[in-house]
C-alpha positions as CSV (number, residue, x, y, z in Angstrom):
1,X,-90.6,-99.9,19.7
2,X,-87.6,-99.4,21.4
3,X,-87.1,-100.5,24.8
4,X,-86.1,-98.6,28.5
5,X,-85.6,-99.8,31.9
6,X,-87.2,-98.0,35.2
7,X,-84.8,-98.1,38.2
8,X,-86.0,-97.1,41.6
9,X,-85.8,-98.0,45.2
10,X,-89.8,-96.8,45.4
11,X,-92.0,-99.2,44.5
12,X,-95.1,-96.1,43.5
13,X,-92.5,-94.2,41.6
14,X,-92.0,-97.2,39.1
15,X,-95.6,-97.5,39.5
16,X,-96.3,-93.8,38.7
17,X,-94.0,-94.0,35.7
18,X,-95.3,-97.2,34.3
19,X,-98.7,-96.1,34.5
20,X,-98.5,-92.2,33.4
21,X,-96.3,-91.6,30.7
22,X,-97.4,-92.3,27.4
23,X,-95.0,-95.2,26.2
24,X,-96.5,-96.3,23.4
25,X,-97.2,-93.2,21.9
26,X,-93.5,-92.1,22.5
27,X,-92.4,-95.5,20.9
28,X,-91.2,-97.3,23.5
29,X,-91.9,-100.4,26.1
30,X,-90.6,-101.0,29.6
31,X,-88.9,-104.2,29.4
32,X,-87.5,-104.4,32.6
33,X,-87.1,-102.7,36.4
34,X,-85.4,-102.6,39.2
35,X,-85.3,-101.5,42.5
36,X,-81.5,-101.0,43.4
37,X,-78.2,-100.9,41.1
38,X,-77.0,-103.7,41.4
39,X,-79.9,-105.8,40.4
40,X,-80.4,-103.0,37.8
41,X,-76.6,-104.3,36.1
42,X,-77.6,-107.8,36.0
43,X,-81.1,-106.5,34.3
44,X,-79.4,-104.6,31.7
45,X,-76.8,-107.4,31.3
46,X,-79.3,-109.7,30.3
47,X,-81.8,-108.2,28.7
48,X,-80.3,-104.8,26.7
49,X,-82.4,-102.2,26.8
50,X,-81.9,-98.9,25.2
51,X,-82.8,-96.1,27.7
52,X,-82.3,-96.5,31.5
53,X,-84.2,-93.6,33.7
54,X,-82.7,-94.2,37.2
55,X,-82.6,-92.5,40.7
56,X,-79.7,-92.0,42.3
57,X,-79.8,-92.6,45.8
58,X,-80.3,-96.3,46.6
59,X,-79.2,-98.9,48.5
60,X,-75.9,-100.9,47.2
61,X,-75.1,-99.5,44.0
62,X,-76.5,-95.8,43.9
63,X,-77.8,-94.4,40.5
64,X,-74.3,-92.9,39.7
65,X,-72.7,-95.8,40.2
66,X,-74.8,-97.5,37.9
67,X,-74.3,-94.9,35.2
68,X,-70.3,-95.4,35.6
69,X,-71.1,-99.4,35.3
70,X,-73.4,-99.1,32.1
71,X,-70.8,-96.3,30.5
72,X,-68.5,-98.7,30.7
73,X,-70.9,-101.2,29.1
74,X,-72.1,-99.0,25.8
75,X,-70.6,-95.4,25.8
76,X,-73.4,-94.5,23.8
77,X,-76.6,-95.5,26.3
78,X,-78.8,-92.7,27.5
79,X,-79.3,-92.9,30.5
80,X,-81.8,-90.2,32.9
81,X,-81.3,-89.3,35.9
82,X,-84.2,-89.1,38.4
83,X,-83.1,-87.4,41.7
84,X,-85.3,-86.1,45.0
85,X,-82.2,-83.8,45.7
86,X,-81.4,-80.5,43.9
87,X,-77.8,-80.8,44.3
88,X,-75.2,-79.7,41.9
89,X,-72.9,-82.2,43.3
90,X,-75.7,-84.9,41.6
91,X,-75.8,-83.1,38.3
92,X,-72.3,-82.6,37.5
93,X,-71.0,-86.1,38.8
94,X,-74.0,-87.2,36.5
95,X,-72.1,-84.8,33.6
96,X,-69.0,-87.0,34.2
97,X,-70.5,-90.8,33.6
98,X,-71.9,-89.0,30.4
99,X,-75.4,-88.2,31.2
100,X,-77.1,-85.6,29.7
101,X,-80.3,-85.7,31.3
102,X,-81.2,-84.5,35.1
103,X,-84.9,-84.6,36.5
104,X,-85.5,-83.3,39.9
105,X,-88.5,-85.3,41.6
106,X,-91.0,-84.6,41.5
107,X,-91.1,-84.6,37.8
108,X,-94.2,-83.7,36.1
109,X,-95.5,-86.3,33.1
110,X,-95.0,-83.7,30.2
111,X,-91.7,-83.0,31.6
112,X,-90.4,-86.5,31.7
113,X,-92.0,-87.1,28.2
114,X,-90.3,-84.0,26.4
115,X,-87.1,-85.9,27.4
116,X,-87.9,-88.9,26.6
117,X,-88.9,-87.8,23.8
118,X,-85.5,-86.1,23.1
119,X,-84.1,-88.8,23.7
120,X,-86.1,-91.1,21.2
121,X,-85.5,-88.4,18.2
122,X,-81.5,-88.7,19.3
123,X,-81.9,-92.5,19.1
124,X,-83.4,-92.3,15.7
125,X,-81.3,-89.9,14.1
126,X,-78.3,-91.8,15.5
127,X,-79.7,-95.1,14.1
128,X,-80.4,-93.4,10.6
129,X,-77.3,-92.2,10.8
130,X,-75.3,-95.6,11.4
131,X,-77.8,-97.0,8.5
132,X,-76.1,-94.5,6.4
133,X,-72.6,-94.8,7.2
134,X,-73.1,-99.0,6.7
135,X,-74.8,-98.0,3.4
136,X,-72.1,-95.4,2.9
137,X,-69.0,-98.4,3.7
138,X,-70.5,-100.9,1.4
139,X,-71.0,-98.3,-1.3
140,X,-67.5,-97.6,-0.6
141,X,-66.3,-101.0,-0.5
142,X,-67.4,-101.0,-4.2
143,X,-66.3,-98.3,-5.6
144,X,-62.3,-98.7,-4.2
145,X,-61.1,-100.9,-6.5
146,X,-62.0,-98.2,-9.1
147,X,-61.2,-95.4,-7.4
148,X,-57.6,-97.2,-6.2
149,X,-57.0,-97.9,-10.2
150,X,-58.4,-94.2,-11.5
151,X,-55.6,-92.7,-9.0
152,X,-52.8,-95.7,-10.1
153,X,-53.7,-94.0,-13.8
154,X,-53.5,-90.6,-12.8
155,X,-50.0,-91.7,-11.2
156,X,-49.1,-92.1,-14.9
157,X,-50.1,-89.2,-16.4
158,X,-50.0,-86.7,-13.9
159,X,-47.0,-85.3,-12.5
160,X,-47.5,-85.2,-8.9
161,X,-45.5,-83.5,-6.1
162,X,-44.2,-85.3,-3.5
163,X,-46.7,-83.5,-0.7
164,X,-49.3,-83.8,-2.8
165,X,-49.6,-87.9,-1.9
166,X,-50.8,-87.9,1.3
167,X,-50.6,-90.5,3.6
168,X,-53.9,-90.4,4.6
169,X,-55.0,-90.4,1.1
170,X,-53.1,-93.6,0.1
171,X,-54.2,-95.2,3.5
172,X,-57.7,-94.8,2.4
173,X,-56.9,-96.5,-0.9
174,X,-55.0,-99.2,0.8
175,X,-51.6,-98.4,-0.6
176,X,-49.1,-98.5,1.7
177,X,-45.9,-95.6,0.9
178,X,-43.8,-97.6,-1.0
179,X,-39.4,-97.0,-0.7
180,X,-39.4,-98.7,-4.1
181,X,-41.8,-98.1,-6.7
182,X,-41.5,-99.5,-10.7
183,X,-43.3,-100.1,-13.9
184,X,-43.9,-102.3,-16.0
185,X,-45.5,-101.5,-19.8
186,X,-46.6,-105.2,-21.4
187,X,-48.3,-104.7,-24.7
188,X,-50.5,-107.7,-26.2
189,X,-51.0,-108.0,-30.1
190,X,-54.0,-108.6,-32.3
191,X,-53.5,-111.6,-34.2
192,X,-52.9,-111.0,-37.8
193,X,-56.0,-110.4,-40.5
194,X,-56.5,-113.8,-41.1
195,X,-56.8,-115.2,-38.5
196,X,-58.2,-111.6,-36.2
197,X,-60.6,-112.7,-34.0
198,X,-64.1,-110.3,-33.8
199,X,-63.9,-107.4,-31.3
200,X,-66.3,-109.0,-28.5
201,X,-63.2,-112.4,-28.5
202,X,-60.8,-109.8,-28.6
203,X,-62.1,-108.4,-25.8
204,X,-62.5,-111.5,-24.1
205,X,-58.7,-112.7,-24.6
206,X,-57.9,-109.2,-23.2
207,X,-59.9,-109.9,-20.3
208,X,-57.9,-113.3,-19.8
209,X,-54.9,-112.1,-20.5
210,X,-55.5,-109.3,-17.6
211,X,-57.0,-111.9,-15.2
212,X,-53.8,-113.8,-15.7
213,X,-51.6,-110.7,-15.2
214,X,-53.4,-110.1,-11.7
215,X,-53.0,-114.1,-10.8
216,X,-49.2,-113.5,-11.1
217,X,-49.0,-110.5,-9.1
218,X,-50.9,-111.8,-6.6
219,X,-48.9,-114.9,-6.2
220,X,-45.6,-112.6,-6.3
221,X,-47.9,-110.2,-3.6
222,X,-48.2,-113.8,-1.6
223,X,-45.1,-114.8,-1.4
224,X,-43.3,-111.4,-1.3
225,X,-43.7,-108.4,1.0
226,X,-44.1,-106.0,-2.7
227,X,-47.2,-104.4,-3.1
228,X,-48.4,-105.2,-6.7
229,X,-51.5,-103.7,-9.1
230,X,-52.6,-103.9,-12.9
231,X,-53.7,-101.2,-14.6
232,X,-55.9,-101.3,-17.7
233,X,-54.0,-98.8,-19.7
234,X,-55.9,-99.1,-23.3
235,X,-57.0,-101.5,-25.4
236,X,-53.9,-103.6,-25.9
237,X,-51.6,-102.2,-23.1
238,X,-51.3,-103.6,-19.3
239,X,-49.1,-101.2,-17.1
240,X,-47.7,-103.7,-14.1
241,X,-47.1,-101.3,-11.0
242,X,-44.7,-103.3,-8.0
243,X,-44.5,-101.0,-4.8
244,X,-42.0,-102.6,-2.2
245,X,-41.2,-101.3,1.2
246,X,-38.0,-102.5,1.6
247,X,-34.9,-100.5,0.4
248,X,-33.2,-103.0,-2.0
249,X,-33.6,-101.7,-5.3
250,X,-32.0,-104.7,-6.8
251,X,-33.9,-107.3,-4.9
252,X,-37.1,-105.2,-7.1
253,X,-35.3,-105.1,-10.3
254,X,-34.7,-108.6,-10.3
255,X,-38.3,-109.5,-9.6
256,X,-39.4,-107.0,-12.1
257,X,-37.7,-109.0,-15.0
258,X,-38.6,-112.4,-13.6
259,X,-42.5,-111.4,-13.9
260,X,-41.9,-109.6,-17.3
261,X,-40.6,-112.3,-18.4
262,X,-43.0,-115.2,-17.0
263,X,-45.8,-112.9,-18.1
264,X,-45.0,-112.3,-21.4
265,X,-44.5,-116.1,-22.0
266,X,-47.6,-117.4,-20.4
267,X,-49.9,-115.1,-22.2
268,X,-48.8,-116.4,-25.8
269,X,-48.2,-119.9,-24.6
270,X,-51.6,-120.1,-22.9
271,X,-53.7,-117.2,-25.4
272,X,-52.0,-118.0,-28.2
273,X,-52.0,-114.0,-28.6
274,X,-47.4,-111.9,-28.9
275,X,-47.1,-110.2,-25.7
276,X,-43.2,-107.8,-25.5
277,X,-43.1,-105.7,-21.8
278,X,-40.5,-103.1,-21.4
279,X,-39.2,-102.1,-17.6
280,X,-38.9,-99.0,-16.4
281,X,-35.8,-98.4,-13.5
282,X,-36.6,-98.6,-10.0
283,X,-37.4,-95.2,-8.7
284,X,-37.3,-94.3,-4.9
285,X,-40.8,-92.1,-4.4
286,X,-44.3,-92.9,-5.6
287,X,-44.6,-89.2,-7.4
288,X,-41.6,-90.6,-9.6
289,X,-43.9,-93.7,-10.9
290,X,-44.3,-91.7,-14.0
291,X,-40.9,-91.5,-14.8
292,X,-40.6,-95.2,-14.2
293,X,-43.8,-95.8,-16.5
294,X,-42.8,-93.6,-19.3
295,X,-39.0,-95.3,-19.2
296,X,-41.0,-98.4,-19.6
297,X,-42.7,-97.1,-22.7
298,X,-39.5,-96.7,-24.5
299,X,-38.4,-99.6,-23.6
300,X,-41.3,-101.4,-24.6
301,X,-40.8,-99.8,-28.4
302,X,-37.2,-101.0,-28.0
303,X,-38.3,-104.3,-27.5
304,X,-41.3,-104.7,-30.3
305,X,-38.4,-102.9,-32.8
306,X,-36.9,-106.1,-31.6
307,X,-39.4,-108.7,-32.3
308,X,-42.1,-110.3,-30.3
309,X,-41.7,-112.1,-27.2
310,X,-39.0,-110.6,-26.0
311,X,-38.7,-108.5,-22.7
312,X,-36.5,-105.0,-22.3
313,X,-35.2,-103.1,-19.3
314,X,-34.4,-99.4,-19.6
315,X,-31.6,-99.4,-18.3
316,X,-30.2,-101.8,-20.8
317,X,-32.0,-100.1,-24.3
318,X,-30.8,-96.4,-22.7
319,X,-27.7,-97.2,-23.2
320,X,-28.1,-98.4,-26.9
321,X,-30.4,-95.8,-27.7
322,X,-28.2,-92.8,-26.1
323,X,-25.3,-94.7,-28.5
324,X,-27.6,-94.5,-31.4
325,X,-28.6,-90.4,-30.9
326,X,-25.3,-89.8,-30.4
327,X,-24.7,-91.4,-33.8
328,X,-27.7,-89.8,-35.6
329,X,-26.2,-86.7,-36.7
330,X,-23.6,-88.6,-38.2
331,X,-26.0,-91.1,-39.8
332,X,-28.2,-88.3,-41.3
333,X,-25.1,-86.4,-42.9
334,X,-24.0,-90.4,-44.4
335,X,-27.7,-90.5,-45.8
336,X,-27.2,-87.2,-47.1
337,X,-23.8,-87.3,-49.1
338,X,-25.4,-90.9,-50.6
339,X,-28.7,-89.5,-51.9
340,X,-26.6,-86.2,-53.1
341,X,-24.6,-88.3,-55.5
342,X,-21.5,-86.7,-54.7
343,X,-18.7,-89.4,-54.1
344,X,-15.9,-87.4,-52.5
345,X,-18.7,-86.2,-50.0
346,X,-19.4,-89.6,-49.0
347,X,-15.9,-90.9,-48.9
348,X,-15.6,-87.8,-46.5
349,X,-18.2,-89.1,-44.3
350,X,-17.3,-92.1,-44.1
351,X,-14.0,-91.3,-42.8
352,X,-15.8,-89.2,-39.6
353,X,-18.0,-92.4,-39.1
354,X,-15.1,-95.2,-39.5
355,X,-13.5,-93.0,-36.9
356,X,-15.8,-92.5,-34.8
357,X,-16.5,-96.6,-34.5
358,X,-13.2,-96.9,-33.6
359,X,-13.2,-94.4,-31.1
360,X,-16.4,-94.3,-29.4
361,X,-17.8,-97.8,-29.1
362,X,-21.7,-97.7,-28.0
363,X,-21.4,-100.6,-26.0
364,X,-21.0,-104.1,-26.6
365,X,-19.9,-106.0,-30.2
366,X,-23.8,-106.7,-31.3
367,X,-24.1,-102.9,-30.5
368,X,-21.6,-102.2,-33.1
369,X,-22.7,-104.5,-35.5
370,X,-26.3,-103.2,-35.2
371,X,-24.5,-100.0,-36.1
372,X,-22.7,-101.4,-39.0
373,X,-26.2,-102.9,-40.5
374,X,-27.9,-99.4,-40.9
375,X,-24.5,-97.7,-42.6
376,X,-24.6,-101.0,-45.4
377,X,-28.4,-100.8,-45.2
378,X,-28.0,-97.0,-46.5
379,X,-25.6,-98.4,-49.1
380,X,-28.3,-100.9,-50.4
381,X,-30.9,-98.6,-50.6
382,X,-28.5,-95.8,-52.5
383,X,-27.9,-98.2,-54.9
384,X,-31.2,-99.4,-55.8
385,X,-32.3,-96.0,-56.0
386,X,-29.7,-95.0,-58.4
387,X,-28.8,-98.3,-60.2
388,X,-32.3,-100.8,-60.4
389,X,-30.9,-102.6,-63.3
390,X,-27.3,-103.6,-61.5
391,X,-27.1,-105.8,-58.3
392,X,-25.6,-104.5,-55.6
393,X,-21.6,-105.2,-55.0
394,X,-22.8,-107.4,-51.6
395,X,-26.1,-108.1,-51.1
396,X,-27.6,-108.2,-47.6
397,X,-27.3,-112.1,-47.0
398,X,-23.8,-112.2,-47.3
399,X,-23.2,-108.9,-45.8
400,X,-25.3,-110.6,-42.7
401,X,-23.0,-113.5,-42.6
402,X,-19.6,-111.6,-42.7
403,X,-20.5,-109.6,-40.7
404,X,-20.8,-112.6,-37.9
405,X,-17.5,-113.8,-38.4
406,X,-15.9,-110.1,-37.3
407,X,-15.1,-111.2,-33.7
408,X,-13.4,-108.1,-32.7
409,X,-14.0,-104.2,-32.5
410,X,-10.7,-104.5,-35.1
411,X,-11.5,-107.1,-36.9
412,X,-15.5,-105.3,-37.7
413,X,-14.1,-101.8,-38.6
414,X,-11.4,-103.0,-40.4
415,X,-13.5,-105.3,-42.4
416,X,-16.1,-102.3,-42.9
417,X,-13.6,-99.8,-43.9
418,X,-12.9,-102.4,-46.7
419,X,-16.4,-102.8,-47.7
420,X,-17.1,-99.1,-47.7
421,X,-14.5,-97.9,-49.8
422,X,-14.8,-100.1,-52.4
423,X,-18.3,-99.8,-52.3
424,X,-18.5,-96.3,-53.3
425,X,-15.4,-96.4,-55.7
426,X,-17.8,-98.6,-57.5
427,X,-21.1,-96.2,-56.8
428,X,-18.8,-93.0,-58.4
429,X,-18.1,-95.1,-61.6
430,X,-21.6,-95.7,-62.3
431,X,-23.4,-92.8,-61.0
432,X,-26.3,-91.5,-62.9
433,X,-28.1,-88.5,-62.8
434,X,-30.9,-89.9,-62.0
435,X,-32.5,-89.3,-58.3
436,X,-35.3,-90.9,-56.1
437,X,-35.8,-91.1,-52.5
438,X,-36.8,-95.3,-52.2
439,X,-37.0,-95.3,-48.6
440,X,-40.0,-93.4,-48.9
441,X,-41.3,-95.3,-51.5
442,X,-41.1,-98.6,-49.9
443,X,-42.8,-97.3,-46.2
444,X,-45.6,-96.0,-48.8
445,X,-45.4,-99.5,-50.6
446,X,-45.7,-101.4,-47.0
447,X,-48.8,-99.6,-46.5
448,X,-50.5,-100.4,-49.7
449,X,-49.9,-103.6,-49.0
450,X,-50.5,-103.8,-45.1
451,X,-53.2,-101.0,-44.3
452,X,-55.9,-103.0,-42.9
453,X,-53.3,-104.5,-40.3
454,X,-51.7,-103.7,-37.7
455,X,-48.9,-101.6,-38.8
456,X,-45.6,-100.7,-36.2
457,X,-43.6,-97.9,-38.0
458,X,-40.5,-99.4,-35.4
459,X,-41.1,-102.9,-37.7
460,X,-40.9,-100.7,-40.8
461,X,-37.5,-99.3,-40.0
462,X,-36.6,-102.4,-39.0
463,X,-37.0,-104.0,-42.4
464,X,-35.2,-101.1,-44.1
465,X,-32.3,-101.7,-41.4
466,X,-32.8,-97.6,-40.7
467,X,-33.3,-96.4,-37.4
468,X,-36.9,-95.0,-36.6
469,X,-35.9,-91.3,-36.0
470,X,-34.1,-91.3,-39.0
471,X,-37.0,-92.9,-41.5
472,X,-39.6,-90.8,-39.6
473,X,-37.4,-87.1,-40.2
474,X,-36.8,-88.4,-43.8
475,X,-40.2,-89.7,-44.3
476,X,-42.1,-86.0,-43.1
477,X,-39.0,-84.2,-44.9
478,X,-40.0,-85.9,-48.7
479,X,-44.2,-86.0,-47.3
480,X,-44.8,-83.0,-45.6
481,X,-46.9,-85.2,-42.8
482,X,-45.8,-87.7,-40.2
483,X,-46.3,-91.4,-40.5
484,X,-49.4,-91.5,-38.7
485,X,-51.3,-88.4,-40.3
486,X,-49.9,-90.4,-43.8
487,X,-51.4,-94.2,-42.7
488,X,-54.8,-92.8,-40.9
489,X,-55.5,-90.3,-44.2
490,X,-54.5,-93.8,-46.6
491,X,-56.9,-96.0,-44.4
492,X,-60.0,-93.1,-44.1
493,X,-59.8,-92.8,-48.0
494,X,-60.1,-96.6,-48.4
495,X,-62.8,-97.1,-45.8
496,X,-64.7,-94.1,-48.0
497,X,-64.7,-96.8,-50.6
498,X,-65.9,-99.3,-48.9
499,X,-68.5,-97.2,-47.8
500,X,-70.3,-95.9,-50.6
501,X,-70.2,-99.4,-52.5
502,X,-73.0,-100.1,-49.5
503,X,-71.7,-104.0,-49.3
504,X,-70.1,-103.7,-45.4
505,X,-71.3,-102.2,-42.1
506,X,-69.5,-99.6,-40.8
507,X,-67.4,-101.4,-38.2
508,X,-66.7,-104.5,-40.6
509,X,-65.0,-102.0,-42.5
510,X,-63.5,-100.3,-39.1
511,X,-61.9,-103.7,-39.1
512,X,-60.8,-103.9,-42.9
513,X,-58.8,-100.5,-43.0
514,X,-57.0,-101.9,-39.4
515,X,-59.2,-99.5,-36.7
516,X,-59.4,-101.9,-33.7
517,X,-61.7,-100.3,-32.4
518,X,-65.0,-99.0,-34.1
519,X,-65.7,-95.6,-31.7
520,X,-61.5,-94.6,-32.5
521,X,-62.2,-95.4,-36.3
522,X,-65.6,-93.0,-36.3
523,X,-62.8,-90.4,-34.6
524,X,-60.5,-90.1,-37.1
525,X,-62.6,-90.4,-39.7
526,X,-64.8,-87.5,-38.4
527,X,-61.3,-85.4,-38.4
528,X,-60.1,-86.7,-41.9
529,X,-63.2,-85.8,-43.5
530,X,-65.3,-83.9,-41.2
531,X,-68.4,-85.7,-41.7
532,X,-69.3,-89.3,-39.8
533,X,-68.5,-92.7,-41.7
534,X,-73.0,-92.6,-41.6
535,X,-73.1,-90.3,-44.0
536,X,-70.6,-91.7,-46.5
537,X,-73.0,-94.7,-45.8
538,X,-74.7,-95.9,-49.1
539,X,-78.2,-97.3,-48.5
């Protein structure tokens, strides 16, 4: 039942009212009267009801006055107006305290009761209508966090324009518009096969290790004015997103580094499990967070090429890296003249590259010596292609440490030139006719040996001392597939074996080929073979 007050000066006409209309069938109950407006204030004050009908001409306060008073009180309060004079005056000062309802006396019962009436159905629709705004705000309430890290996700795929992010749009997801915006790309490692833990405690470290991200930002959100999120990229990547705005892109980069690296070492200290994070450069606009992320991404595969634990801006592996394209052509032609057996060729190249490290550093002495590693590395392979029985002139070890005692850009070409030239005087004495292409050989070797792990083409190269663009051209060149197609076609026709000798359930031997995950392993299999692994399945 909801409740009304009666306000009137006349005694019979609260009488009349009280006993006449049909209250309860209209669903409501008088809770209080009153004959003037002043005592009518204190009435509602106290006691709240939800309809007033009053008159307006009374002693003290009138019925307008009242209105005003109540208006003030709850905007939304319905109030009637019951009035012996048909004055327009009445009606449209009523109009002004936000009345809506005007009765001239006398008012017939069914009269009053059609507006009351009115009035009740407006109550309840407003009512259902709050009831489904609360229901509306908590459903909300739940769903932001998801929504907030769907549209951080499509930040990094999507390339947005800057008036497509609108204000309003980010207010809603409680982002404020960032002057500094930056990404982070931290990758966490399943442990090796021995010791790889099952895919539900894989997926339990994974959920501590991003718990422990999102205790980090948060303290760095605490103590910081930068806005800070996680995002659950895939199964073994974390993308860190810091939105600061202040205008100090510095100030960000710095903190950027210091959480990379506090992140990456707390997650292997404390889960035992490599974590490597590469930093994308501080970008002024949130519709340029991609280019951030995806800067991040290469610098993340600098920094596993690197090793494990280790943390890599892009601005520091750009530079490297445009060094290292810059050398490629030069690098592939060097490849080319060894594996073509024609010494004068070679001795040619070599001149273009010796001059070319004496001319056009890329960057600091470990750059150059980096450099240096994948021209000898070259060598070493060459020669055990074409001469297995004879041991190299320097084997890598001692090529290693020379190489650390060149001091100087002088000193290391000098020293190289050396090397070099003798080096393939010796190669043209005992050429052979004989030809094979061992790089290729030993990357299909490596996956023989290491399918049913985790496999990083990057680590490959690394062990050959070649850079990845150049194994990957060479390796599709002498293959006809990339890597990946090459590995995923090896690991399907092993997990076929497994199969049908009806000894393993499927995702056991998901895990045994090196599929983390089960669903992506039924994928790939489905577009190796174009059936399921079910119906390979032996009962």
């Amino acid at each position: 039942m909801k409740t009304i007050m009666l306000v009137d000066d006349e005694p019979h006409i609260i009488d009349a009212l009280s006993r006449h209309v049909g209250w309860e069938r209209l669903g409501l109950r008088i809770i209080c009267t009153a004959a003037d407006g002043q005592e009518a204030y204190r009435q509602y004050m106290k006691q709240r009801p939800q309809l007033v009908i009053t008159d307006v001409n009374m002693p003290g306060m009138s019925g307008l006055e009242l209105a005003r008073a109540l208006r003030a009180e709850d905007s939304e309060l319905p109030i009637v107006i019951l009035s012996g004079f048909d004055e327009f005056e009445n009606a449209r000062q009523a109009m002004r305290f936000g009345v809506h309802h005007f009765l001239l006396k006398p008012a017939s019962v069914p009269e009053i009761e059609d507006v009351l009436m009115e009035i009740t159905q407006e109550l309840d629709t407003a009512e259902e209508k709050r009831r489904l705004e609360e229901q509306y705000r908590q459903e909300l309430g739940r769903m932001l966090p998801y929504l907030r890290e769907k549209f951080l996700f499509d930040l990094l795929t999507t390339r947005y324009q800057r008036h497509e992010l609108h204000e309003e749009r980010l207010a809603f997801l409680n982002i404020a518009v960032p002057r500094q915006a930056v990404a982070i790309s931290l990758r966490i490692t399943r442990p090796a096969l021995l010791a790889r833990p099952s895919e539900r405690d894989w997926q339990l470290l994974k959920f501590g290790a991003g718990n422990m991200l999102r205790e980090l930002l948060q303290e760095l959100t605490d103590r910081t004015s930068v806005q800070s999120d996680v995002v659950n990229y895939s199964d073994s990547l974390f993308v860190l997103l810091l939105m600061d705005p202040g205008s100090e892109p510095q100030r960000l980069a710095a903190l950027c580094e210091q959480l990379a690296h506090t992140a990456t070492q707390k997650v292997s200290s404390l889960l035992k499990i490599e974590a490597v994070a590469g930093i994308g450069s501080v970008r002024t606009s949130l519709h340029e967070l991609i280019d951030s992320y995806l800067e991040s991404r290469a610098a993340l595969e600098a920094a596993e090429f690197q090793g494990t634990g280790r943390v890599y801006p892009y601005a520091e592996w750009a530079k490297l890296d445009t060094a290292i394209d810059q050398y490629g052509p030069l690098l592939k032609q060097w490849n080319e003249t060894l594996s073509g057996r024609e010494p004068e060729k070679a001795r040619e190249q070599w001149g273009k590259l010796h001059t070319w490290l004496r001319e056009q550093p890329c960057g600091s002495l470990t750059d150059m010596q980096t450099v240096c590693v994948s021209l000898f590395s070259s060598l070493i392979l060459s020669w055990n292609d074409e001469f297995p029985e004879l041991e190299p002139p320097c084997t890598m070890s001692r090529f290693l440490q020379e190489i650390q005692q060149q001091f100087t850009l002088e000193q290391l070409t000098g020293w190289m030139d050396k090397l070099v030239t003798g080096w393939l005087e010796l190669a043209a004495q005992e050429f052979s006719g004989r030809r094979s292409n061992r790089l290729v050989d030993r990357v299909k070797r490596y996956v023989e040996e290491h399918y049913s792990q985790e496999i990083s083409f990057a680590a490959i190269a690394g062990e050959l001392f070649v850079h990845p663009k150049y194994l990957s051209q060479l390796f599709k060149r002498v293959t006809g597939q990339n890597f990946v197609h090459y590995l995923n076609h090896y690991r399907i026709q092993k997990a076929i074996h497994y199969l049908q000798s009806g000894q393993h359930m499927i995702y056991e031997i998901s895990e045994m080929v090196g599929f983390n995950n089960p669903t992506y392993f039924s994928q790939v299999f489905k577009v190796v073979t174009g059936k399921s692994p079910s119906e390979y399945f032996r009962v």
